[in-house]
KESESE-850112 format. One line per 4 residues: number of its first residue (from 1); for each residue x, z, y of C-alpha. Coordinates in steps of 0.05 Angstrom, whole numbers. Layout:
BEGIN
NUM	X/Z/Y; ...
% end
This chain:
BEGIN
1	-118/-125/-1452; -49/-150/-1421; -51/-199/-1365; -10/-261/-1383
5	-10/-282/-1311; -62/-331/-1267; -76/-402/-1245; -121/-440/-1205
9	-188/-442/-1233; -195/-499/-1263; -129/-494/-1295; -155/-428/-1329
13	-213/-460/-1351; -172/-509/-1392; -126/-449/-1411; -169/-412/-1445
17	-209/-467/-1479; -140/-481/-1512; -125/-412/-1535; -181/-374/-1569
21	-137/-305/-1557; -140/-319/-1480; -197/-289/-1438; -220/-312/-1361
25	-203/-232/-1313; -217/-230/-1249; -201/-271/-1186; -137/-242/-1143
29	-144/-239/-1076; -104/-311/-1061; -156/-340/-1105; -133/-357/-1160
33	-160/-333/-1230; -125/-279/-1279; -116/-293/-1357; -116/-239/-1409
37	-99/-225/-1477; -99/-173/-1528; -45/-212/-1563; 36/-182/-1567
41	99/-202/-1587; 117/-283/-1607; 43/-290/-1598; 44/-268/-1526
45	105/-304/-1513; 79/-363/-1540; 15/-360/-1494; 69/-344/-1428
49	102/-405/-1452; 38/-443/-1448; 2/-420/-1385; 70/-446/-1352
53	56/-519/-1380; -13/-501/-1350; 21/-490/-1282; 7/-413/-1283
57	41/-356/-1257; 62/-308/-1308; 61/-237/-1293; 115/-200/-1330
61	98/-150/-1383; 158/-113/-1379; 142/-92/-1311; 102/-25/-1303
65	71/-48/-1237; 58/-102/-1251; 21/-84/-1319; -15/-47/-1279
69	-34/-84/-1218; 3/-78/-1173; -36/-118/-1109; -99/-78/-1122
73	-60/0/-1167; -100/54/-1142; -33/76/-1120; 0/24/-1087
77	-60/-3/-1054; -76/76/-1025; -6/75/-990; -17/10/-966
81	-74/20/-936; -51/86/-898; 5/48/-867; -40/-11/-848
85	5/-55/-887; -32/-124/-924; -25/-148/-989; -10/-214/-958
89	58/-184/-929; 79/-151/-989; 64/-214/-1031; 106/-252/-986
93	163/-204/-1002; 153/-208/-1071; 161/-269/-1081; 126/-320/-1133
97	110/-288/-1211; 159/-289/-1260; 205/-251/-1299; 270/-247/-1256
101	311/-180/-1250; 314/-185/-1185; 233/-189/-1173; 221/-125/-1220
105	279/-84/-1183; 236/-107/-1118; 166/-83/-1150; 201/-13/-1176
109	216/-1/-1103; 142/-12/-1080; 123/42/-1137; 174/91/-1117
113	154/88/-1031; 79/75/-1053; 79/147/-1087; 116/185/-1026
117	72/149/-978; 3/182/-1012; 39/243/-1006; 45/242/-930
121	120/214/-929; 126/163/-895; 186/124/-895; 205/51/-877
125	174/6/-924; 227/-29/-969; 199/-96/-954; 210/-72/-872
129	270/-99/-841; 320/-53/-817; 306/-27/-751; 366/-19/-710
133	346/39/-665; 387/54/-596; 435/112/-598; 403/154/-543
137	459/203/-504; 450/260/-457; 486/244/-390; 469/312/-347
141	418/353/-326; 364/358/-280; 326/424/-249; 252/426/-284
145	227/426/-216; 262/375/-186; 249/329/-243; 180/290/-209
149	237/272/-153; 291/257/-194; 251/204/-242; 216/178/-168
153	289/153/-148; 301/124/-210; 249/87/-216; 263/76/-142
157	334/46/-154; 301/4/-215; 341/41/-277; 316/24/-332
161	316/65/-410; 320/139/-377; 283/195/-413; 281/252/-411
165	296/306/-458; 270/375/-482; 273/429/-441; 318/489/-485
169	296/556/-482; 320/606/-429; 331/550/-382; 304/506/-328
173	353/459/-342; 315/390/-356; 363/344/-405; 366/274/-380
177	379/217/-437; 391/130/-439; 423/83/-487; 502/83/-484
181	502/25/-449; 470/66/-393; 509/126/-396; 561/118/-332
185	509/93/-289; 457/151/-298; 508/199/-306; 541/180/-232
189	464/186/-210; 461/260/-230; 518/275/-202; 501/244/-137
193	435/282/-141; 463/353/-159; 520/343/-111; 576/332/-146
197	559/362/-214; 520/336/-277; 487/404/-287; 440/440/-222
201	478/494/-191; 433/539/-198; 379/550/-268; 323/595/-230
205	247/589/-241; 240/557/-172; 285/499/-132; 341/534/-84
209	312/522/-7; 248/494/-25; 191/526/20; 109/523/13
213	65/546/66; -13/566/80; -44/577/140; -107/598/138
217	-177/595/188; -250/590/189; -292/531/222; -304/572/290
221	-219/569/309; -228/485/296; -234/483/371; -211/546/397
225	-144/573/376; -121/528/313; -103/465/352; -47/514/387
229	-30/545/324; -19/480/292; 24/460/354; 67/511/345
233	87/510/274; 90/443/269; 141/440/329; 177/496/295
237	183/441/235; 132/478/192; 77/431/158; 24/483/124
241	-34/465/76; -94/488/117; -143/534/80; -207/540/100
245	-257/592/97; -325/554/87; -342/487/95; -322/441/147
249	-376/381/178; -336/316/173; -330/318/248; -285/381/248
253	-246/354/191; -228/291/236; -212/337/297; -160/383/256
257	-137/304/229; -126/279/304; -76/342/328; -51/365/265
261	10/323/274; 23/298/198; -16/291/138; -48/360/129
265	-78/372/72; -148/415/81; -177/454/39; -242/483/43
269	-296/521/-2; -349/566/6; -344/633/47; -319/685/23
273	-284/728/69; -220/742/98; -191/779/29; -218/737/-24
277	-201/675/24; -121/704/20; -116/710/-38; -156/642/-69
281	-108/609/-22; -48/647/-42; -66/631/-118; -77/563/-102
285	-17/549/-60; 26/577/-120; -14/543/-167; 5/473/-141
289	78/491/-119; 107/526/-177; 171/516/-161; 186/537/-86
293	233/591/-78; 187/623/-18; 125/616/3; 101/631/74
297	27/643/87; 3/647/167; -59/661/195; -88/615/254
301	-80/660/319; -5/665/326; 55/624/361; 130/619/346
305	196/592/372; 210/523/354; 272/545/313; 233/589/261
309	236/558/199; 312/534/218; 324/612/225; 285/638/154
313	317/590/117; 391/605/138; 369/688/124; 390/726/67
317	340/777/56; 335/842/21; 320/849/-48; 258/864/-78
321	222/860/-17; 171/813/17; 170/800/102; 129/808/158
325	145/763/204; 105/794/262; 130/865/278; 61/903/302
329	64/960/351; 80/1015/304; 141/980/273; 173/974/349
333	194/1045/338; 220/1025/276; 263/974/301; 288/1009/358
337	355/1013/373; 375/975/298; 420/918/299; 382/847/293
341	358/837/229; 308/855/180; 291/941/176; 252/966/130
345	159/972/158; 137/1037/181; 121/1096/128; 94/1150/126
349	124/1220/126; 86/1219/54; 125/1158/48; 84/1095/35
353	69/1035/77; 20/1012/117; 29/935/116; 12/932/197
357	-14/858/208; -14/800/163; -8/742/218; 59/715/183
361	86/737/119; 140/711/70; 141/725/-5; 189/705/-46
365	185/662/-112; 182/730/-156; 157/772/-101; 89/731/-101
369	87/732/-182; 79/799/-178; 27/799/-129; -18/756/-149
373	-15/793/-211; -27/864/-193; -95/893/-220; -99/924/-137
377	-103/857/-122; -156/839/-168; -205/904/-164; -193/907/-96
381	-265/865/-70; -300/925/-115; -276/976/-55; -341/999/-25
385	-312/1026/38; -258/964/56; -281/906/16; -261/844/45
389	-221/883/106; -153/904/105; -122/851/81; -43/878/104
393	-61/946/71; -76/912/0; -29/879/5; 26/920/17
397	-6/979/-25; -2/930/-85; 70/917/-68; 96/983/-56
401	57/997/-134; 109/946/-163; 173/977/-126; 169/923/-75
405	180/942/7; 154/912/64; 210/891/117; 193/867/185
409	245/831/234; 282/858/294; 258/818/340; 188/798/324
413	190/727/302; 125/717/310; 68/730/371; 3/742/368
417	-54/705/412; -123/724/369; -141/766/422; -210/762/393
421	-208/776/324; -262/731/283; -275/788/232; -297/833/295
425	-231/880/288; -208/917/353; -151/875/397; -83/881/364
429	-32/898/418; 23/846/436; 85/843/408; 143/878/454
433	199/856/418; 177/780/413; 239/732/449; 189/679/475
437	169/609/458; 242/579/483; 277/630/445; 332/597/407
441	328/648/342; 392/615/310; 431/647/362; 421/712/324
445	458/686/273; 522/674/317; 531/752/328; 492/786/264
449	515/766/196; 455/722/160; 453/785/107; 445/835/155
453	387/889/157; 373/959/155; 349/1004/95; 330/1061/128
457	267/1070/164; 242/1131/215; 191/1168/182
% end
């Protein structure tokens, strides 16, 4: 049976009662009623002719979609449905029946997206309009880990339409991308940011001069010698994450809140001993600063000159090496008689380290990689004999595995004032070499060239 076309249903009523070739099909989704016919040639011409005087619609025959449906083909109505496209919409594009050129062309293109659209391709719709899409352009680039900043004084300065762009392989190099109308104004604001260029200066896995630091304690220093720690390094322009060795009551949280200084963040978990503590808090500090080029980790019995973190950061330091920033009793000999600096720890006359005192160390961005990833570091609680102890001797024994050295400073930039050590050790012996409180350490710089230190050690 060939559809002639449709009508209202009262007209197809009267339609077919005429013409005894004519048959009632089904209702179409706008209501109206479809009329058949077995009949071809003049006669279904003739029939056309008269469902017009009927006020029908005729449905082409010449038209393969339409001879076969085309609102309700198993085809075309699959690809509409997996676009979420109605039949209403298409209709509307289509246009009233009849048997116009231009209204078969329109139904061929249906067909022809219809059957790429069941097969997963999905294209723009022919009866879509033309979507004029912006012509996105890179202006610059960013540092991944400056990126959180960067997009913070955008939004800051109210710029609208910047994205950003991938990240290519082998670099840290963020691409940063807006609509040409945009592309002077963003571009100046990458400049401005990576002073003076539209590239970083530098493509490392962390940002140049950024700094994280972790000092660690347990509840019974809240009271005792924290609030002087604190004091210190925060004078000295340090602000560390605090890492706590069991759980604090609410009311020692507020006290650490009240002299802190700043905003500390505390963290706090269950006990687990000076080792495990070091290194949970090491993991974690790297964890949620991935992109500082040091990190600094300090223990809660020591004091410092106000100019310390002034004085690390203008330092060059050795390479593949990691520093002590407290130079214990055995290392005096050590730094005897060197020019200022950092000098290679203590060794042995067999030659390895001893990794005397961990009240202040440095690592940098690499450095700590490597640590936290040394299988000494993670079998080490197993020891029967030193378990949770020695936390300086791990370390540096996991170090010195990876071709790393410990260095410590000449003079001691750090002092020592845990007199009474809260794992029970014996008293650690002052620091000779320490300069004081009032020590201005940047004058070391003014006489001692920032890169200077000593390879050599005394056996």
């Amino acid at each position: 049976m060939n559809t002639i076309g449709k009508a209202l249903e009262q007209h197809a009523l009267n339609f077919v009662a005429c013409y005894s070739s004519a048959k009632l099909g089904s209702k179409t989704s706008d209501g109206l009623r479809r009329i058949v016919t077995s009949a071809t040639g003049d006669e279904l011409r003739m029939l056309q002719d008269a469902l017009r005087c009927h006020d029908g619609h005729i449905v082409s025959a010449a038209t393969k979609p339409e001879q076969k449906g085309w609102a309700f083909g198993t085809v075309i109505k699959t690809a509409l449905s997996k676009v979420g496209i109605t039949e209403e919409r298409v209709s509307d594009w289509i246009g009233a029946p009849c048997n116009c050129s231009e209204r078969a062309d329109k139904l061929d293109q249906l067909s022809a997206w219809a059957e790429q659209a069941i097969k997963g391709i999905i294209k723009p719709a022919p009866f879509e309009p033309e979507r004029t899409q912006k012509l996105e352009l890179v202006c610059g680039c960013i540092h991944e880990g400056e990126l959180d900043a960067f997009t913070a004084m955008i939004r800051e300065r109210r710029v609208p339409g910047v994205k950003t762009g991938p990240l290519p392989p082998d670099t840290f190099h963020r691409r940063i991308k807006t609509d040409e109308k945009q592309v002077s104004r963003v571009k100046q604001l990458i400049i401005e940011w990576n002073g003076g260029t539209d590239v970083p200066k530098f493509d490392t896995p962390w940002v140049s001069g950024r700094w994280s630091v972790a000092l660690t304690t347990v509840p019974s220093r809240v009271n005792t010698l924290l609030p002087e720690t604190l004091r210190d390094v925060t004078a000295a322009g340090i602000q560390p994450v605090l890492y706590v060795d069991g759980i604090l009551t609410a009311e020692q949280e507020s006290t650490i809140r009240g002299y802190a200084g700043y905003d500390v963040q505390i963290n706090h978990h269950k006990n687990v001993r000076t080792f495990s503590h070091w290194y949970e808090s090491a993991l974690d500090l790297y964890l949620t600063n991935p992109w500082s080029e040091y990190y600094m980790f300090l223990q809660d019995d020591l004091t410092c000159p106000k100019t310390l973190l002034k004085y690390l950061r203008s330092c060059r330091y050795p390479q593949n090496g990691y520093f002590n920033l407290y130079t214990f009793r055995e290392n005096e000999s050590v730094i005897q008689g060197k020019q200022t600096g950092w000098v290679e720890a203590y060794r042995t006359r067999q030659g390895y380290q001893l990794g005397l005192g961990a009240v202040g160390l440095v690592f940098p961005h690499n450095a700590l990689i490597t640590l936290l990833t040394q299988r000494h570091m993670l079998t080490r609680k197993r020891d029967a004999v030193r378990g949770h102890h020695s936390l300086d001797g791990a370390i540096v024994e996991a170090m010195n595995q990876a071709g790393y050295t410990e260095y410590v400073h000449n003079p001691s930039l750090l002092q020592h004032i845990g007199h009474e050590s809260s794992m029970g050790n014996a008293k650690h012996a002052d620091a000779k070499s320490y300069p004081g409180n009032n020590f201005d350490l940047l004058t070391l710089l003014k006489d001692t060239p920032p890169n200077a230190f000593v390879q050599d050690s005394v056996s």
